[in-house]
ZAZA-702456 format. One record per residue (C-alpha): residue in one letter; residue number from 1; chain; x, y, z. Coordinates in nm, 4 decimals, m for minus. Example, Ala and Ser with C-alpha at 12.3 -4.5 7.8 and 13.67 -1.06 7.14 Angstrom:
residues 2
<site r="A" k="1" c="A" x="1.2300" y="m0.4500" z="0.7800"/>
<site r="S" k="2" c="A" x="1.3670" y="m0.1060" z="0.7140"/>
//
This chain:
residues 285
<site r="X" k="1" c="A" x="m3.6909" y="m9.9655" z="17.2822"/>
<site r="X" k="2" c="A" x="m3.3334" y="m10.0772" z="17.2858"/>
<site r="X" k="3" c="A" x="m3.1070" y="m10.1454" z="17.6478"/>
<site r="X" k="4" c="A" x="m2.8142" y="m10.0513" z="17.4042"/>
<site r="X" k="5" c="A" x="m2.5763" y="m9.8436" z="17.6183"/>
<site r="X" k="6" c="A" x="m2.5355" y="m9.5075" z="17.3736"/>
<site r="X" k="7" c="A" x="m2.2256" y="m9.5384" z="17.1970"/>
<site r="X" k="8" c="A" x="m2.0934" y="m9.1644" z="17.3069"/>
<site r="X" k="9" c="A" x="m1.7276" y="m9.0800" z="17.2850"/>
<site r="X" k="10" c="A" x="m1.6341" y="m9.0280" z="17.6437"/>
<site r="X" k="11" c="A" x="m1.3587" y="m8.8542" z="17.7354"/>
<site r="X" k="12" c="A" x="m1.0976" y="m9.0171" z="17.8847"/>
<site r="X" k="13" c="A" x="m1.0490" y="m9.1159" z="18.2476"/>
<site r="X" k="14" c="A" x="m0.9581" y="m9.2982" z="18.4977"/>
<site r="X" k="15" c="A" x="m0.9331" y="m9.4316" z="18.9002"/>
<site r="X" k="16" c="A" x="m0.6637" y="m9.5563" z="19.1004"/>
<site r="X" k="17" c="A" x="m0.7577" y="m9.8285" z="19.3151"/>
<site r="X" k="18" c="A" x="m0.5056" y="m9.9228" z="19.6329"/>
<site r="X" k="19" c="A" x="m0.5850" y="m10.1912" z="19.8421"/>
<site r="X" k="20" c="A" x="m0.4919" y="m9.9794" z="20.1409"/>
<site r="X" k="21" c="A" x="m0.6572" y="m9.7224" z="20.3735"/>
<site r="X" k="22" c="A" x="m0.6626" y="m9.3422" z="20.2508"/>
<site r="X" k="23" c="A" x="m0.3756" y="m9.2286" z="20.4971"/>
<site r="X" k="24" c="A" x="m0.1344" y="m9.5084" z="20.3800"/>
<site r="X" k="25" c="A" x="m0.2302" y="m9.3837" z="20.0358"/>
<site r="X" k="26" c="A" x="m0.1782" y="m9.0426" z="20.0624"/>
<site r="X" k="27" c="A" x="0.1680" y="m9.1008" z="20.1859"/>
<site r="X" k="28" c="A" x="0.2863" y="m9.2464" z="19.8701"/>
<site r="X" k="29" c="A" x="0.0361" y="m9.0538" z="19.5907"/>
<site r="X" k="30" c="A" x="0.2371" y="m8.7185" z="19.5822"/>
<site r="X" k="31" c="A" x="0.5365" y="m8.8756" z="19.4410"/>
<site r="X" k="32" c="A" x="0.2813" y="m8.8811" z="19.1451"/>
<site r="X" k="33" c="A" x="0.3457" y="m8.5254" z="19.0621"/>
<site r="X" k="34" c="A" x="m0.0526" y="m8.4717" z="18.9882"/>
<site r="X" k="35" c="A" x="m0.2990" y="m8.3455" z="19.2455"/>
<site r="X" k="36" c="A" x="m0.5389" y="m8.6091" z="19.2990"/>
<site r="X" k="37" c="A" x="m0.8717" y="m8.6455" z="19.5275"/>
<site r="X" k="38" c="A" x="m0.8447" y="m8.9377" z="19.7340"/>
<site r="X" k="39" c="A" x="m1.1492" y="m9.1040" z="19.8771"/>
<site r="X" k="40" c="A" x="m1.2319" y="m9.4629" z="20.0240"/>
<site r="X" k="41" c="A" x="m1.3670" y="m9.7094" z="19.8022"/>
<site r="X" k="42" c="A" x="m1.4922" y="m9.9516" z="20.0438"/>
<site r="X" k="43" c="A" x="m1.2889" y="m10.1851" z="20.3330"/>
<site r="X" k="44" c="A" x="m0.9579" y="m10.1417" z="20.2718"/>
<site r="X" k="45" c="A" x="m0.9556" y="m9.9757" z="19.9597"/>
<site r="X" k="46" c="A" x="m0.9111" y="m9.6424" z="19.8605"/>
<site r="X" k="47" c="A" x="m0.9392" y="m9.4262" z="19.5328"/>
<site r="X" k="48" c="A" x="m0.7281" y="m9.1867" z="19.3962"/>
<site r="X" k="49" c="A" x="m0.9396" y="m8.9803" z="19.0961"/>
<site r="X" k="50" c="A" x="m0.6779" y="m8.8413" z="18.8042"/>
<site r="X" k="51" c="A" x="m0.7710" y="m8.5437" z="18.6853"/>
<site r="X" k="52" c="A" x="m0.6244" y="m8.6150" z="18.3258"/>
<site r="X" k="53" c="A" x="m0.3581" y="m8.3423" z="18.3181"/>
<site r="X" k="54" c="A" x="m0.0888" y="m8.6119" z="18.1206"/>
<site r="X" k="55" c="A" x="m0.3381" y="m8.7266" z="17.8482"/>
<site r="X" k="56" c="A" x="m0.5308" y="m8.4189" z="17.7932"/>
<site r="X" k="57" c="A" x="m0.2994" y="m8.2648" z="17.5107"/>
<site r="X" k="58" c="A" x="m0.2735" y="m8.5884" z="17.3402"/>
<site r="X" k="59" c="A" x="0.0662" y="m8.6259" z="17.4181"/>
<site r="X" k="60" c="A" x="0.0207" y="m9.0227" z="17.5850"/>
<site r="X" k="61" c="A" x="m0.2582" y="m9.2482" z="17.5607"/>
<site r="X" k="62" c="A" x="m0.4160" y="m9.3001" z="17.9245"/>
<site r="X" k="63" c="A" x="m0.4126" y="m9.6251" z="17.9504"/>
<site r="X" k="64" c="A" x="0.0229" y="m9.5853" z="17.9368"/>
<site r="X" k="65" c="A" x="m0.0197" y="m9.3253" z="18.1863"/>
<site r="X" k="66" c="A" x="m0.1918" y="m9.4768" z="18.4298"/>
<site r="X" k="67" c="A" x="m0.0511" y="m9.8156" z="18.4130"/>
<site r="X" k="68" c="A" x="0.2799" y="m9.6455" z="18.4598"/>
<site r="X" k="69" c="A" x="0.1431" y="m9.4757" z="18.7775"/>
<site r="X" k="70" c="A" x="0.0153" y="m9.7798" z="18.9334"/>
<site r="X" k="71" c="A" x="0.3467" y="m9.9742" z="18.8834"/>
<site r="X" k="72" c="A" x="0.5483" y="m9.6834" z="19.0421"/>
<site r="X" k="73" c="A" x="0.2415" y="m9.6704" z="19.3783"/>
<site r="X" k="74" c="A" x="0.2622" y="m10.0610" z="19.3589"/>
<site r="X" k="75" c="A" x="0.6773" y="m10.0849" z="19.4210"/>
<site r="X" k="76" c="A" x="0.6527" y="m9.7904" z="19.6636"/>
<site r="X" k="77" c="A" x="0.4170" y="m9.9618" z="19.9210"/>
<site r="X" k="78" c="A" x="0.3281" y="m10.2835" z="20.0410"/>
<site r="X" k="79" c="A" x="m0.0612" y="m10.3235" z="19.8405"/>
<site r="X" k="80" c="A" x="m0.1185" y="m10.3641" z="19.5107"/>
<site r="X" k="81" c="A" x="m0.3115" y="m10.1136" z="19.2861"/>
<site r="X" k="82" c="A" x="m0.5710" y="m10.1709" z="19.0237"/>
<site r="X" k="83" c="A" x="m0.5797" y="m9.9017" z="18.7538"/>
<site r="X" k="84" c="A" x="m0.9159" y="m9.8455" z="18.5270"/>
<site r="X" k="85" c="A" x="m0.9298" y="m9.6422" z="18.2286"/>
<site r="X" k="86" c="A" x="m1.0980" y="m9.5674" z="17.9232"/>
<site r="X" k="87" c="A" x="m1.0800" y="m9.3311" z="17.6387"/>
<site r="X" k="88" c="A" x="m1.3348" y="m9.3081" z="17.3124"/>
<site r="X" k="89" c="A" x="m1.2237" y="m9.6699" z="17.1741"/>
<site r="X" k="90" c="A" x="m1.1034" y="m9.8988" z="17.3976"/>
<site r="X" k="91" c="A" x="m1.1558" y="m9.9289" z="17.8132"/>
<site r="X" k="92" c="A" x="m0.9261" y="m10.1409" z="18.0627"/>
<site r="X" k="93" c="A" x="m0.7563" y="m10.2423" z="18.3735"/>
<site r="X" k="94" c="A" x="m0.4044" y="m10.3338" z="18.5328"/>
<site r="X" k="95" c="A" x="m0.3242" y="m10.4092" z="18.7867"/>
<site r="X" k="96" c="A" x="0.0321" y="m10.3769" z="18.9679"/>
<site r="X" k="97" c="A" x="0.1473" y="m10.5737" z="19.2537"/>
<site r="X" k="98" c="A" x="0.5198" y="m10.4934" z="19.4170"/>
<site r="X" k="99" c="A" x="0.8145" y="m10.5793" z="19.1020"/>
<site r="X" k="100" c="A" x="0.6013" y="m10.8255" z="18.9067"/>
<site r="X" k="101" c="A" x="0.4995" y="m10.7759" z="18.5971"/>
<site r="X" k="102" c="A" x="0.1768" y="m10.5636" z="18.5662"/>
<site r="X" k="103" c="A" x="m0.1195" y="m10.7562" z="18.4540"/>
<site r="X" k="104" c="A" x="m0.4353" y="m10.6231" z="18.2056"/>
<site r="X" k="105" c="A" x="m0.7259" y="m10.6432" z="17.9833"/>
<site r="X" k="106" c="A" x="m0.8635" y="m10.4543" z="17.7313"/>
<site r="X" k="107" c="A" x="m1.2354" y="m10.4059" z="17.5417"/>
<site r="X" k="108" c="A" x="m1.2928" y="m10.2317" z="17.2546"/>
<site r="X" k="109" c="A" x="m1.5809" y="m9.9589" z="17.3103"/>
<site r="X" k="110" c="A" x="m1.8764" y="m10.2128" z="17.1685"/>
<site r="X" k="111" c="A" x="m1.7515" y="m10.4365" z="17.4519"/>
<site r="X" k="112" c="A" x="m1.5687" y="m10.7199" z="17.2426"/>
<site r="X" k="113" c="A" x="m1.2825" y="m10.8721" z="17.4294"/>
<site r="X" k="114" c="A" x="m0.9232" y="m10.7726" z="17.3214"/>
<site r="X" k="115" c="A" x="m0.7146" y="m10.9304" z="17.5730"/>
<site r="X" k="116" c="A" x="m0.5568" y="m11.2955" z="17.7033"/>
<site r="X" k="117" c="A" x="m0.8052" y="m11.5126" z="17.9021"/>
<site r="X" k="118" c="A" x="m0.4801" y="m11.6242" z="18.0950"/>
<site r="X" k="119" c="A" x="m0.4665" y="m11.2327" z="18.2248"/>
<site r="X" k="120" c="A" x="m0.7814" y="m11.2609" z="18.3699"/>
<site r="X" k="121" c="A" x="m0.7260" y="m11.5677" z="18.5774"/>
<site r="X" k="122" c="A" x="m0.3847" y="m11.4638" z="18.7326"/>
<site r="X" k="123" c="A" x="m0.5434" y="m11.1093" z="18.8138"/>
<site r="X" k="124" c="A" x="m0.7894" y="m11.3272" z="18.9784"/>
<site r="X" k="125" c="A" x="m0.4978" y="m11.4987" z="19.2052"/>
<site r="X" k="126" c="A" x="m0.3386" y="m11.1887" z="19.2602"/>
<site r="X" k="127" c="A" x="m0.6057" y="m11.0372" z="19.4339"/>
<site r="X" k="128" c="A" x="m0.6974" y="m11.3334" z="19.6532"/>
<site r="X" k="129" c="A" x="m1.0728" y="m11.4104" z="19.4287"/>
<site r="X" k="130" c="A" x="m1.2309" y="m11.7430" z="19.4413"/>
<site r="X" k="131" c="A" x="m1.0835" y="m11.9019" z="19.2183"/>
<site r="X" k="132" c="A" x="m1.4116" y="m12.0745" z="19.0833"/>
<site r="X" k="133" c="A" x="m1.6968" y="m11.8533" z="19.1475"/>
<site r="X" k="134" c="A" x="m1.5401" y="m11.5466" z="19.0578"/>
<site r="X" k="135" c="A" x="m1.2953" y="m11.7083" z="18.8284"/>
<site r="X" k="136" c="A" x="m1.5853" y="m11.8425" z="18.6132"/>
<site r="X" k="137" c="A" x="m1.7397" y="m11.4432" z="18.6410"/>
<site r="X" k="138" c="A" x="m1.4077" y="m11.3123" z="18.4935"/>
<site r="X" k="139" c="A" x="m1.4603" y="m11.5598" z="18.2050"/>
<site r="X" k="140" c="A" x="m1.7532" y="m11.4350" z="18.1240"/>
<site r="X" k="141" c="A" x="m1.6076" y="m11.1057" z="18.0477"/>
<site r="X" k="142" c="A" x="m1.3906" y="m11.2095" z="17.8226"/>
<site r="X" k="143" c="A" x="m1.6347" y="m11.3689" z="17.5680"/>
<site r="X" k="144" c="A" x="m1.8689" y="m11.2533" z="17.3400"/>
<site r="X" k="145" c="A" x="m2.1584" y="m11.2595" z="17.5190"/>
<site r="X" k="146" c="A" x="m2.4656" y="m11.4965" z="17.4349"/>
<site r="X" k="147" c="A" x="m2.7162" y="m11.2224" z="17.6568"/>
<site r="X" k="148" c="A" x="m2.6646" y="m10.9005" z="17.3902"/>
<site r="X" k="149" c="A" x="m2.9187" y="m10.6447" z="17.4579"/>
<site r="X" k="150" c="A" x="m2.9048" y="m10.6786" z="17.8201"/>
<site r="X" k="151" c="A" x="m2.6359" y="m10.4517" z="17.9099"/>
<site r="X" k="152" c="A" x="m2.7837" y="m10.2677" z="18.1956"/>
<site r="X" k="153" c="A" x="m2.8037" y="m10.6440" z="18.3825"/>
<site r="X" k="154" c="A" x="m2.4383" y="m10.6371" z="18.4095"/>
<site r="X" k="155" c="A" x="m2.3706" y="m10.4117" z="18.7254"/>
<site r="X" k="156" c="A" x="m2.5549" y="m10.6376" z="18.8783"/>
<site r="X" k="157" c="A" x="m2.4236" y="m10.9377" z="18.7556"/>
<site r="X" k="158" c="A" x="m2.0846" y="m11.0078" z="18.6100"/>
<site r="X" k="159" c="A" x="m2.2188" y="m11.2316" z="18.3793"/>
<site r="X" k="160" c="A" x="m2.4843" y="m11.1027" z="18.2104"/>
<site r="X" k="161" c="A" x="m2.4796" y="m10.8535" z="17.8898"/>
<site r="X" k="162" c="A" x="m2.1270" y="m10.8617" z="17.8612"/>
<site r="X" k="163" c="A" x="m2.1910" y="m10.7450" z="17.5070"/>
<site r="X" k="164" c="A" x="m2.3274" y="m10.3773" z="17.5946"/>
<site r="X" k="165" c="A" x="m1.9936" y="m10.1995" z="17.5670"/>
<site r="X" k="166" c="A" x="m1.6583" y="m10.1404" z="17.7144"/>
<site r="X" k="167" c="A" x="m1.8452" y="m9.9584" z="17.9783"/>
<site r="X" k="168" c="A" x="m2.0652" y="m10.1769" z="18.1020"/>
<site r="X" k="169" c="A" x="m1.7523" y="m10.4504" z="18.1033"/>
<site r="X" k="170" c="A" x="m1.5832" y="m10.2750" z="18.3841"/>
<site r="X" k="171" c="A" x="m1.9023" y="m10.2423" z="18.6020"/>
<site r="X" k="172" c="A" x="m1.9192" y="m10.6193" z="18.5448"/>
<site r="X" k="173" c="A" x="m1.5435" y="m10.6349" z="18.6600"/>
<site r="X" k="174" c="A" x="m1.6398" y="m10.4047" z="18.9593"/>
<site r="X" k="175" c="A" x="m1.9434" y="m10.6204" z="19.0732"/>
<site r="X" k="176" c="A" x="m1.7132" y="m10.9430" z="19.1344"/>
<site r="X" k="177" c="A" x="m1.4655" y="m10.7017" z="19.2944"/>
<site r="X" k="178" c="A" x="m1.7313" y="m10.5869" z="19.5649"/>
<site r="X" k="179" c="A" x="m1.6748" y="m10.9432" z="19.7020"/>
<site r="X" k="180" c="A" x="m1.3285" y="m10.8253" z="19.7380"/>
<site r="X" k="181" c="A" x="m1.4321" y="m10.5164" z="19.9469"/>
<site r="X" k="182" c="A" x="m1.4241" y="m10.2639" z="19.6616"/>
<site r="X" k="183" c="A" x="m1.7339" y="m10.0063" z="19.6597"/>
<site r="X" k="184" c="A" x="m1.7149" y="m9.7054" z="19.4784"/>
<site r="X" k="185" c="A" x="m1.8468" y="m9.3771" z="19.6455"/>
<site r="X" k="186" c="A" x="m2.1556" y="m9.2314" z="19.4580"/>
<site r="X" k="187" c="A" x="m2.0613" y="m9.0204" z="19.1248"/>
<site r="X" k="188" c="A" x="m1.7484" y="m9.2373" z="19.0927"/>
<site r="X" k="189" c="A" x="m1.8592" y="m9.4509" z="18.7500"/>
<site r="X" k="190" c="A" x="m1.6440" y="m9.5974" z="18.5007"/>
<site r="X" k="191" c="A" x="m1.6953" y="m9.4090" z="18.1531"/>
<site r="X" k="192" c="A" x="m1.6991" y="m9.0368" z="18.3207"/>
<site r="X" k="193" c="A" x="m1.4532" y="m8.8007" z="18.2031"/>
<site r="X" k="194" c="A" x="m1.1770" y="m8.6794" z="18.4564"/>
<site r="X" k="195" c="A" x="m1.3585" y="m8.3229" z="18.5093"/>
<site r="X" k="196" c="A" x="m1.6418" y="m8.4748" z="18.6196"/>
<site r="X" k="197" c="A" x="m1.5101" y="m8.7625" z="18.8303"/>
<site r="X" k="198" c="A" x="m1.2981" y="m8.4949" z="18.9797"/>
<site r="X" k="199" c="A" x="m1.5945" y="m8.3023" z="19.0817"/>
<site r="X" k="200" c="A" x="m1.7713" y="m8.5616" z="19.2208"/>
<site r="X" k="201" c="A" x="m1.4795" y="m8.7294" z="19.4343"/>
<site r="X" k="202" c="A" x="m1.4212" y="m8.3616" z="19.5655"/>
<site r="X" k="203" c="A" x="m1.7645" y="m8.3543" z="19.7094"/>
<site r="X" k="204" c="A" x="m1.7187" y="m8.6569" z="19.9228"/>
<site r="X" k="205" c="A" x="m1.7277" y="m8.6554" z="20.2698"/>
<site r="X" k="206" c="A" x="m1.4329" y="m8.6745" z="20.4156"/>
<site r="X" k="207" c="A" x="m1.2597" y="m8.6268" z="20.0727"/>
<site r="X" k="208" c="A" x="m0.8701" y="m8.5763" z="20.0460"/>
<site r="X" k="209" c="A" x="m0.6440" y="m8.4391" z="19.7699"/>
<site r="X" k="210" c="A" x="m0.3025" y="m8.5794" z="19.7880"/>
<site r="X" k="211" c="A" x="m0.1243" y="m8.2647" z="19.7114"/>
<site r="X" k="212" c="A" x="m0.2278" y="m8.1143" z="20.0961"/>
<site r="X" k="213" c="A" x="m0.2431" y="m8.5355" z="20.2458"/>
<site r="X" k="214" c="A" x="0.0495" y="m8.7123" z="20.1518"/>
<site r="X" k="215" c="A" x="0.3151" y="m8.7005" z="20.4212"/>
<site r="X" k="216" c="A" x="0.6662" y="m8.5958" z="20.3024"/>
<site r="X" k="217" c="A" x="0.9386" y="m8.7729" z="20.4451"/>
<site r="X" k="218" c="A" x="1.0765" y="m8.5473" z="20.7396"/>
<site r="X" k="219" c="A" x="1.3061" y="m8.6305" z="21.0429"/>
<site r="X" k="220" c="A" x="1.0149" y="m8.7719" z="21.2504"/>
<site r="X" k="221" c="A" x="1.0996" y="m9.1341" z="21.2145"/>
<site r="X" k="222" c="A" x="0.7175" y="m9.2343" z="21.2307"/>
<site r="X" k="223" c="A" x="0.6567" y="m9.0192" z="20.9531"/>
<site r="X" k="224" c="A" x="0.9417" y="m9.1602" z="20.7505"/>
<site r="X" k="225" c="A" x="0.8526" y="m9.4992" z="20.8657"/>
<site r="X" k="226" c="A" x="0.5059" y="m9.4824" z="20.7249"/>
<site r="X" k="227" c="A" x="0.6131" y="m9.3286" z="20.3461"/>
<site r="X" k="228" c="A" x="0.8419" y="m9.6266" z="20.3153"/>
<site r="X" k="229" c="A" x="0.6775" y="m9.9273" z="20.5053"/>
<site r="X" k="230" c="A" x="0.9529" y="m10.1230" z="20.4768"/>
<site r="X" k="231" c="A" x="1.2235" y="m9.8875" z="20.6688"/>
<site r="X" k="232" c="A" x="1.3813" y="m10.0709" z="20.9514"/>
<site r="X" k="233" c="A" x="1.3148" y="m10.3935" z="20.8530"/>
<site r="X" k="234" c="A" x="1.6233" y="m10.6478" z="20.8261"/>
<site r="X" k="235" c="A" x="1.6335" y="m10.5963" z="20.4240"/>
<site r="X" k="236" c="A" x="1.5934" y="m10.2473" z="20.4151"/>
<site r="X" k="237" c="A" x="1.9287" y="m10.1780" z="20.2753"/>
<site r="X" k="238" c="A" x="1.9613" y="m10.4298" z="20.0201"/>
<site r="X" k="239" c="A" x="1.5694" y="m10.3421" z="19.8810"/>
<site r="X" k="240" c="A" x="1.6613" y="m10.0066" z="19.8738"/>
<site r="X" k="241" c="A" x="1.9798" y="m10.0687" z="19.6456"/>
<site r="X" k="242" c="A" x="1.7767" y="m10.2630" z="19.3958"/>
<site r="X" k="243" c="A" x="1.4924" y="m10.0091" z="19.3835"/>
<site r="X" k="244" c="A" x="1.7896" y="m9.8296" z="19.2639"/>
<site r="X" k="245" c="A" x="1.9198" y="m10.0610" z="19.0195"/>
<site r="X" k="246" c="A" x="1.5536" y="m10.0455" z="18.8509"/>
<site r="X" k="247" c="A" x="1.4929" y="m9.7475" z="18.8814"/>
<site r="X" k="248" c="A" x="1.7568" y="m9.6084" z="18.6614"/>
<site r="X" k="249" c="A" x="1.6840" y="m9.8452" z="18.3208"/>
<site r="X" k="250" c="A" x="1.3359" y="m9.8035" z="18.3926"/>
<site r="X" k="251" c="A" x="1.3257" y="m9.3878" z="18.3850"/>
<site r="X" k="252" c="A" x="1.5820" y="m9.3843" z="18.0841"/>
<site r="X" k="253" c="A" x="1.3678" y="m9.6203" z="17.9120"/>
<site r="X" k="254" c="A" x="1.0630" y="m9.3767" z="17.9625"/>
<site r="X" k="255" c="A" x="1.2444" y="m9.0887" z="17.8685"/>
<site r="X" k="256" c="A" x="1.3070" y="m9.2442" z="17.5283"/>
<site r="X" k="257" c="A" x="0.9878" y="m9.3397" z="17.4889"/>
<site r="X" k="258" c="A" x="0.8639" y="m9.0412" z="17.5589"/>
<site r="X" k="259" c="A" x="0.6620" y="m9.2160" z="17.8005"/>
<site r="X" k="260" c="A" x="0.5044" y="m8.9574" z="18.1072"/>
<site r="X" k="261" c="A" x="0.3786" y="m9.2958" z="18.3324"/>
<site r="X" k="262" c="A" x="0.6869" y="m9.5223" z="18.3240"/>
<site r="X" k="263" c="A" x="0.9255" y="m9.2351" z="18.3580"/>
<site r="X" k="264" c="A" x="0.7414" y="m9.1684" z="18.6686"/>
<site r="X" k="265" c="A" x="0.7818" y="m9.5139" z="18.7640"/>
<site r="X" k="266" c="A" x="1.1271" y="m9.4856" z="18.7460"/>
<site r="X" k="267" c="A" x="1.1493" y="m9.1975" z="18.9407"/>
<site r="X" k="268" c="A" x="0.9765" y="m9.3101" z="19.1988"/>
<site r="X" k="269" c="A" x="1.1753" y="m9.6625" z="19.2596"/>
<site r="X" k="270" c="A" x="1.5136" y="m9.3877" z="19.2461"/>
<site r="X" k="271" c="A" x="1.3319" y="m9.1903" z="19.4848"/>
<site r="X" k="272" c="A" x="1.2212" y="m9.4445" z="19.7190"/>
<site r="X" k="273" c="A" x="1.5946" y="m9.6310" z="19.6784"/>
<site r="X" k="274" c="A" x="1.7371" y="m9.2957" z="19.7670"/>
<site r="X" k="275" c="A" x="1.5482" y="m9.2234" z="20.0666"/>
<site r="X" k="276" c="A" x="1.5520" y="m9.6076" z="20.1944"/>
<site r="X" k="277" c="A" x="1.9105" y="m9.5949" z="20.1893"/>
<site r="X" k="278" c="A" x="1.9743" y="m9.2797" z="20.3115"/>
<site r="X" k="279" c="A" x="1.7521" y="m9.3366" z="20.5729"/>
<site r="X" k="280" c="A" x="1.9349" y="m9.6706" z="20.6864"/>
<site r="X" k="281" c="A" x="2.2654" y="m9.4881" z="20.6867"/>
<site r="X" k="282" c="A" x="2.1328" y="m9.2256" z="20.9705"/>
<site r="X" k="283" c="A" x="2.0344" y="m9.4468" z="21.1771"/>
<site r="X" k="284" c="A" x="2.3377" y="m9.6591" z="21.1657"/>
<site r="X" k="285" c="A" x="2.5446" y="m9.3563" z="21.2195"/>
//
């Protein structure tokens, strides 16, 4: 009998990671405009689980989506975020990390590579990995792989049965991140579509949604001080300004591309410029 992973259409998904505790999550996630469960993913990480509203009329691809949302949660706090998607022919990641450029890699749904090896590594330095025993793991993902047939091996091992699908790819990419602290909460698996990842992350103990979390920025300068974690500091001002100067390009680039994530992006370095600055003026006055 064949380990083949069925090659189902699943509907598309996806899950935020943030290398950041759930409250200093929440803080930031409702400038997403989409309600959201948020749940830990293992020490220092937490998940936020879309529910698909942007990509279920077929209006944007979710991979644009979501890459667009992690880049604007990346420049509006302090930790970078690692996106995962998938629809019914390709699967992915990106990861965002403060104003650089986001980095990703894609498989098509039998699993064969479609990205740059070079990606890969410098997602590796980004997130701190070793750079030779989980470096060499990485590799293995992006290469056909010698081990076909033994697809199931591969949430166990990142380098083994690389070949069962797209799928099975970013449980192999998940089991080198476990050395990095990420563990997904039960029901949370890469392939599911949003309804039921939704469901599942809603059962969780101690399971948030960001809609009723995330703190809104109100006169309590605590508050304020955690939404933007970099109020108060000697660059505030000047950060704030070119959060600004971003901001603006990037959202009228979106809005010509039609583009729901990056638009969002935009809007939420404007946002965060806005409040940063106005912020600093209060308490100067």
């Amino acid at each position: 009998m064949s380990t083949e992973e069925p090659m189902s259409a699943p509907a598309p998904g996806a899950l935020l990671l943030c290398r950041a505790e759930p409250d200093s999550v929440a803080a930031v996630a409702p400038l997403l405009g989409e309600r959201m469960p948020l749940v830990r993913a293992g020490e220092g990480w937490s998940a936020l689980v879309p529910e698909g509203g942007p990509w279920r009329d077929g209006r944007e691809p979710v991979d644009r989506v979501v890459t667009g949302w992690a880049a604007a949660l990346a420049v509006g706090a302090p930790w970078p975020v690692l996106a995962l998607w998938w629809d019914a022919d390709r699967a992915g990641y990106t990861l965002a990390s403060g104003f650089r450029r986001p980095v990703g890699y894609v498989w098509l749904a039998d699993g064969t590579p479609a990205g740059e090896d070079e990606a890969m590594r410098t997602f590796a330095a980004r997130l701190g990995l070793d750079p030779v025993l989980d470096v060499q793991s990485l590799d293995r993902l992006t290469r056909p792989d010698p081990d076909a047939g033994h697809g199931h091996g591969l949430g166990r091992d990142a380098g083994a049965g690389a070949g069962a699908g797209a799928r099975a790819r970013l449980r192999g990419l998940l089991a080198v991140l476990a050395r990095a602290g990420i563990t997904l909460p039960a029901g949370l698996v890469p392939g599911e579509g949003a309804d039921r990842l939704g469901t599942a992350a809603r059962a969780l103990p101690g399971a948030l949604r960001t809609d009723a979390a995330g703190r809104r920025p109100t006169a309590d300068e605590s508050r304020l001080a955690a939404w933007t974690p970099w109020v108060g500091g000697p660059g505030a001002r000047a950060l704030a300004l070119a959060q600004m100067a971003v901001g603006l390009p990037l959202t009228a680039w979106g809005l010509r591309r039609r583009s729901g994530g990056w638009t969002t992006a935009g809007a939420l370095l404007i946002t965060h410029g806005a409040l940063g600055t106005a912020y600093g003026l209060s308490r100067r006055s």
